[in-house]
C-alpha positions as CSV (number, residue, x, y, z in Angstrom):
1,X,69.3,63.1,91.2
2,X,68.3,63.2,95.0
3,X,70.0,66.2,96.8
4,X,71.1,65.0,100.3
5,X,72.1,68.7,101.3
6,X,70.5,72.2,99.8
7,X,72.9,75.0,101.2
8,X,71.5,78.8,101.1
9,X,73.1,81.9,101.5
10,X,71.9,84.3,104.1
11,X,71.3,87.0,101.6
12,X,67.4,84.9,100.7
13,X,69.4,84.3,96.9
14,X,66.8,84.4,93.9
15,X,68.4,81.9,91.7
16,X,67.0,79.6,88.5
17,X,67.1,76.5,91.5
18,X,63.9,77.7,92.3
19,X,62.7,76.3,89.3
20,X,62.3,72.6,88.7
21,X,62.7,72.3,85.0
22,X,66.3,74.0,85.2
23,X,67.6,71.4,88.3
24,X,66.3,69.2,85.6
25,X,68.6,70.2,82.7
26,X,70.9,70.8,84.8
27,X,71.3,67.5,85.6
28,X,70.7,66.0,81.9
29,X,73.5,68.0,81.5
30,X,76.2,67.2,83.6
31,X,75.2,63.3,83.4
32,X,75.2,63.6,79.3
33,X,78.6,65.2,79.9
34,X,80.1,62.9,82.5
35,X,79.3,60.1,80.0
36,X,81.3,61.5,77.7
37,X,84.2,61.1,80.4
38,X,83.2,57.3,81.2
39,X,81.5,58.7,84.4
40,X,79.0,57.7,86.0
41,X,77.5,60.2,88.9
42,X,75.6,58.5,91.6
43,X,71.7,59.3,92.1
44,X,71.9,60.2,95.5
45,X,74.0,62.5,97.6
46,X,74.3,65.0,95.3
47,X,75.0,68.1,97.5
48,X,74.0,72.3,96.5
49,X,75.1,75.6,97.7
50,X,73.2,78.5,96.7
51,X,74.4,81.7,96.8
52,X,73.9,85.1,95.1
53,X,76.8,84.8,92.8
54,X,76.4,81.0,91.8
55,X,74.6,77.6,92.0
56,X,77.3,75.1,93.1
57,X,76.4,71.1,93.1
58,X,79.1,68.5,94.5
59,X,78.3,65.5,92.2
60,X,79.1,62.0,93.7
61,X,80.7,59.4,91.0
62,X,82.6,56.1,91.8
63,X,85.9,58.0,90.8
64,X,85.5,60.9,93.1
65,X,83.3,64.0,93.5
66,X,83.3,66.4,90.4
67,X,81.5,70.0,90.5
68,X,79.3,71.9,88.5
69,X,78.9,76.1,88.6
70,X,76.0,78.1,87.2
71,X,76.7,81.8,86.8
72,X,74.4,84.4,86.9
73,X,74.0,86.6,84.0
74,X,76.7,89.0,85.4
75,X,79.8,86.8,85.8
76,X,78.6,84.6,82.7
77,X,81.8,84.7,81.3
78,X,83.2,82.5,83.8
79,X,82.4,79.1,82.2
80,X,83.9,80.6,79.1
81,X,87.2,81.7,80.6
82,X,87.7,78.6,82.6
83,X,87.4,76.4,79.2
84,X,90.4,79.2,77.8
85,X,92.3,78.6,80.8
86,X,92.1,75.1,81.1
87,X,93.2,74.7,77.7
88,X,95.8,77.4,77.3
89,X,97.2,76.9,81.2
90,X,96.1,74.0,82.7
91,X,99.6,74.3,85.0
92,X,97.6,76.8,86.9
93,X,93.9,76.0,86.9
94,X,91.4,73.1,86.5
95,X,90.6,72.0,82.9
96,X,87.1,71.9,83.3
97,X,85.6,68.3,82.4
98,X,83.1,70.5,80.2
99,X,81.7,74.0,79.8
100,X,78.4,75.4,78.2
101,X,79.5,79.4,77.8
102,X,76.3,80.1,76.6
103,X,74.2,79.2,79.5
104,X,77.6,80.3,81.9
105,X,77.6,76.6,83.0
106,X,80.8,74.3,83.8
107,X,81.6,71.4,84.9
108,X,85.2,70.8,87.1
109,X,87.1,67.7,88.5
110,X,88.0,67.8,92.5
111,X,90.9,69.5,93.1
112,X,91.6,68.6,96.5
113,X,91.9,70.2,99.5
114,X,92.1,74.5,99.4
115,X,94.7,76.1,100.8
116,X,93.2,77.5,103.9
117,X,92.5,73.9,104.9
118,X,95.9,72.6,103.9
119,X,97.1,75.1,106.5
120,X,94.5,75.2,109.2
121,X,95.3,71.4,108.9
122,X,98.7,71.8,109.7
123,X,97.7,74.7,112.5
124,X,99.8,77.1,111.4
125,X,100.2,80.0,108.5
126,X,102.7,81.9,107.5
127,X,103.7,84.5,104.9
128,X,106.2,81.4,103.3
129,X,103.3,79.9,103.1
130,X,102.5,82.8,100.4
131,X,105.2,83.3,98.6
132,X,105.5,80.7,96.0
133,X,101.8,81.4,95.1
134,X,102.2,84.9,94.2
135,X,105.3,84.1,92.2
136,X,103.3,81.4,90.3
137,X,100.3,83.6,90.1
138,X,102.4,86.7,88.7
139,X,103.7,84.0,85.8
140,X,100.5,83.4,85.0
141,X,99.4,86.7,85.1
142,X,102.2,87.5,82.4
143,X,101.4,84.7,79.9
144,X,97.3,85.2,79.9
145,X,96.3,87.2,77.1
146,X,94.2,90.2,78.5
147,X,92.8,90.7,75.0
148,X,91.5,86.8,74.9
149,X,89.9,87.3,78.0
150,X,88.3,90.3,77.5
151,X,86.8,88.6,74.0
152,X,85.2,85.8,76.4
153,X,83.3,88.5,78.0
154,X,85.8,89.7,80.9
155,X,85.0,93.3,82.1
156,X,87.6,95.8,81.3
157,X,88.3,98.6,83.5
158,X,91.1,99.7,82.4
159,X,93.6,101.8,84.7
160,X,93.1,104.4,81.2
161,X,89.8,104.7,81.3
162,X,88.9,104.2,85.1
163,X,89.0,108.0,85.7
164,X,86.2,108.1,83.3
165,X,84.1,106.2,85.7
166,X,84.2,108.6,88.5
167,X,80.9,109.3,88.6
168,X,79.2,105.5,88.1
169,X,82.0,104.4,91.2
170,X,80.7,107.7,93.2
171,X,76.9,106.3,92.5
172,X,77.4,103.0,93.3
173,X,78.8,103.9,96.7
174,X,76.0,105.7,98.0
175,X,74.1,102.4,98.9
176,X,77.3,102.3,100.9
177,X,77.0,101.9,104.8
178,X,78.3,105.3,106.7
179,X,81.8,104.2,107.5
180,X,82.2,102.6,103.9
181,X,81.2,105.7,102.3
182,X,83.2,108.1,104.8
183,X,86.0,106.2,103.4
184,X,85.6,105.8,99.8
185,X,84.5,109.6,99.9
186,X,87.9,110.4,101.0
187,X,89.7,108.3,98.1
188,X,87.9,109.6,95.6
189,X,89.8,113.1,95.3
190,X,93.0,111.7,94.6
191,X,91.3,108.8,92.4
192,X,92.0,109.7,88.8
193,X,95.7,110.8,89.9
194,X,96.3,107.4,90.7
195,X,94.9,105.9,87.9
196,X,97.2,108.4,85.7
197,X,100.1,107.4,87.3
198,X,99.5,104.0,87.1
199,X,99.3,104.2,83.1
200,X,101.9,105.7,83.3
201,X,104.2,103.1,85.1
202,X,104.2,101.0,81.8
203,X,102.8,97.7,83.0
204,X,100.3,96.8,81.0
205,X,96.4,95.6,82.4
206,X,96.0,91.6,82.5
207,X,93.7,89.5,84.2
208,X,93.4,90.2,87.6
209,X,91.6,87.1,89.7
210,X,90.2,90.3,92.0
211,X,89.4,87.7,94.9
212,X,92.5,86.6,95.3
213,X,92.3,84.4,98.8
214,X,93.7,81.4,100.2
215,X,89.9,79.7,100.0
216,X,90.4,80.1,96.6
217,X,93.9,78.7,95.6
218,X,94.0,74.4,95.7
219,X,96.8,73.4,98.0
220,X,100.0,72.1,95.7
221,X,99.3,69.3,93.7
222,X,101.3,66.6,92.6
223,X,103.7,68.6,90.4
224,X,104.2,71.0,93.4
225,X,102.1,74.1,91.6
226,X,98.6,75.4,93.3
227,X,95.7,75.5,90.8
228,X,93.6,79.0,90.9
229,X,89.5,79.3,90.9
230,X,86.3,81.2,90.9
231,X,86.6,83.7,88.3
232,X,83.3,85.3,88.6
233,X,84.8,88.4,90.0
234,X,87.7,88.9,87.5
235,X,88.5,91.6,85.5
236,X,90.7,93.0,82.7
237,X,92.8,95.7,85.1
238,X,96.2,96.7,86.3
239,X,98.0,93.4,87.4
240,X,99.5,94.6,90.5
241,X,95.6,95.2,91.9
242,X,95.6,91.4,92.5
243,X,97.6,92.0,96.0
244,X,94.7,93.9,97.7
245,X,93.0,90.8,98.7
246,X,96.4,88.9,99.2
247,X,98.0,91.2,101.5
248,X,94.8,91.7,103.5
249,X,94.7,87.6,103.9
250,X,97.9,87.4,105.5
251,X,98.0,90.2,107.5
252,X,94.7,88.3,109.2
253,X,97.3,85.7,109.7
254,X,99.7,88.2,111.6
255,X,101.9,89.2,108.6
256,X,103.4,92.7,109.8
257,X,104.6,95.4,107.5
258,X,108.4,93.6,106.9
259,X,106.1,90.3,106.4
260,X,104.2,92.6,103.7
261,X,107.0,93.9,102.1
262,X,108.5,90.2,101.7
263,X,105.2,89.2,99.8
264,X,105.2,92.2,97.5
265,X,108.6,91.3,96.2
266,X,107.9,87.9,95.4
267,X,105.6,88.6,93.5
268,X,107.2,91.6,91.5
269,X,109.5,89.4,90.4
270,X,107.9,88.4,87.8
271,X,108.3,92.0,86.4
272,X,112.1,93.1,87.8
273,X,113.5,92.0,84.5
274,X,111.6,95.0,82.9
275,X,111.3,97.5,85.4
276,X,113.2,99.3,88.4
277,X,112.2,97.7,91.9
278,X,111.4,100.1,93.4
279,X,109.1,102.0,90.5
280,X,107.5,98.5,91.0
281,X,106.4,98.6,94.5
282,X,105.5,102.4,94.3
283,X,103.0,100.7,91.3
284,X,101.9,98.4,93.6
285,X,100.5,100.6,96.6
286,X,98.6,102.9,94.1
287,X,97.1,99.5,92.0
288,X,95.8,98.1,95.4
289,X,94.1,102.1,96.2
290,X,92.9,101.6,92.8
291,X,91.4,98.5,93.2
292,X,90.3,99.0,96.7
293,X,87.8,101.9,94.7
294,X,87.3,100.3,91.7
295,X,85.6,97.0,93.1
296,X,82.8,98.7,93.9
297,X,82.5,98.9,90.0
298,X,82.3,94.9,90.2
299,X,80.4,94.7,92.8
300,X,77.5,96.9,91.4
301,X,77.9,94.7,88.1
302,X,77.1,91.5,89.7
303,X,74.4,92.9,91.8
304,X,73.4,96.4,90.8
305,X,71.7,98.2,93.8
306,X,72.5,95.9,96.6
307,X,74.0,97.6,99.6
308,X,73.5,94.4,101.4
309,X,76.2,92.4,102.0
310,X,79.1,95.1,101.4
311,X,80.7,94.6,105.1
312,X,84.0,94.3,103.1
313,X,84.6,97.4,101.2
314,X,85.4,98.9,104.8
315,X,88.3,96.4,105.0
316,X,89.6,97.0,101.9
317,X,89.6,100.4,101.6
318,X,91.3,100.7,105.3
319,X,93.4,97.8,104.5
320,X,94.8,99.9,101.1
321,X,94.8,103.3,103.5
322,X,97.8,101.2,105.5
323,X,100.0,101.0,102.6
């Protein structure tokens, strides 16, 4: 395989691409798997990114591109979950053409164009534009089993047990820049409250994507549904802490606070049938405050001690001050 392109982060990544002998299996692997598919990937072209959090390849084949992921020890689980996903709900992801859990490896067709692109393509973006994927996402959302995904290595934190992790979330935030830590320091008092009342609201934790943005949602397919991806920052959590991310997307696209408010509901629907409206939104706020905090749990899991790279903490945790 001749690499026509070798994309690095800016963050100087230390990855296994360094060494030779892993490209190598690496790409025994994904041709011995592509075979199995009647594939054939082409010898040259073969494009990489490399970044902290993965070692991506775009692998040319006379049917169309395909893609292969590595995951660092951290976010492992993510070869393993896509596998589960594609199998169980492959209305709302890729089925991955093949997956090595063990070595957090996978292999995934093209799915065509991302949303962002779909709509920078058509020069416009709206909060419509939103809506039906946070109604699809919320049904999917409901029918994943949290306890499967946790079983394929999916961290847990619990809105139960977050309180419990006060102290490792008031840690990891010291490699925080000033105005990062000024803020988290002043959402920590009323932290455990939240999570308290959150448990208490009766919705139980599922798998929350926790990078929920429109680079990361495919564009509608042919059966009109949008496939989501990248799962190396998920997490076994309250449901409703998917919308941090959301929300902050399109109010970058000039969503105001009615705009907001129109998202939100879409995607409660999901849940109206078994809970009061308005209990639902009020759950809402305090699972994106929640989240907004707790991320720096996930953050610190995938890499412990890096302050680097952190810019958007301060964005979340002033974007989840708004609500």
């Amino acid at each position: 395989m001749l690499f026509s392109e070798v994309e690095r982060g800016t963050l100087d990544p230390v990855t296994p691409w360094t060494d030779p002998a892993w490209r190598a299996q690496t790409g025994a692997w994904i041709r011995q798997e592509l075979a199995g598919h009647g594939l054939t990937p082409r010898a040259q072209d073969w494009r990489a990114r490399i970044r902290r959090w993965s070692v991506l390849y775009k692998v040319p084949t006379l049917s169309g591109p395909v893609w292969f992921k590595a995951n660092p020890a951290a976010s492992r689980f993510e070869a393993g979950l896509s596998g589960f996903l594609g199998r169980e709900h492959p209305e709302h992801v890729l089925t991955p053409l093949a997956v090595d859990a063990e070595r957090g490896w996978s292999l995934l067709p093209d799915g065509g164009p991302v949303l962002r692109e779909a709509l920078a393509a058509r020069g416009s973006a709206t909060v419509e534009d939103y809506l039906p994927v946070v109604r699809q996402y919320a049904e999917f959302q409901r029918a994943v089993s949290a306890e499967r995904a946790v079983e394929l290595g999916v961290p847990s934190i619990g809105v139960r047990t977050l309180p419990e992790t006060l102290d490792q979330i008031d840690a990891a935030g010291r490699s925080l820049a000033g105005q990062e830590r000024a803020l988290l320091d002043a959402r920590l008092p009323d932290f455990a409250s939240w999570c308290h009342e959150l448990a208490a609201g009766g919705v139980p934790d599922a798998l929350d994507h926790a990078d929920l943005h429109d680079g990361q949602i495919f564009a509608p397919g042919p059966d009109g549904r949008h496939r989501f991806f990248d799962w190396g920052d998920a997490a076994v959590t309250h449901p409703f802490s998917s919308m941090l991310v959301t929300t902050r997307v399109v109010r970058r696209n000039g969503a105001d606070d009615r705009d907001v408010a129109r998202l939100h509901d879409a995607y409660l629907e999901a849940w109206t049938g078994d809970h009061d409206r308005a209990a639902l939104r009020e759950l809402l706020v305090l699972a994106c405050r929640v989240e907004a905090v707790a991320r720096i749990l996930i953050w610190n899991r995938l890499f412990p001690g890096n302050a680097d790279g952190s810019s958007g903490w301060a964005a979340e945790l002033a974007a989840a001050a708004d609500y």
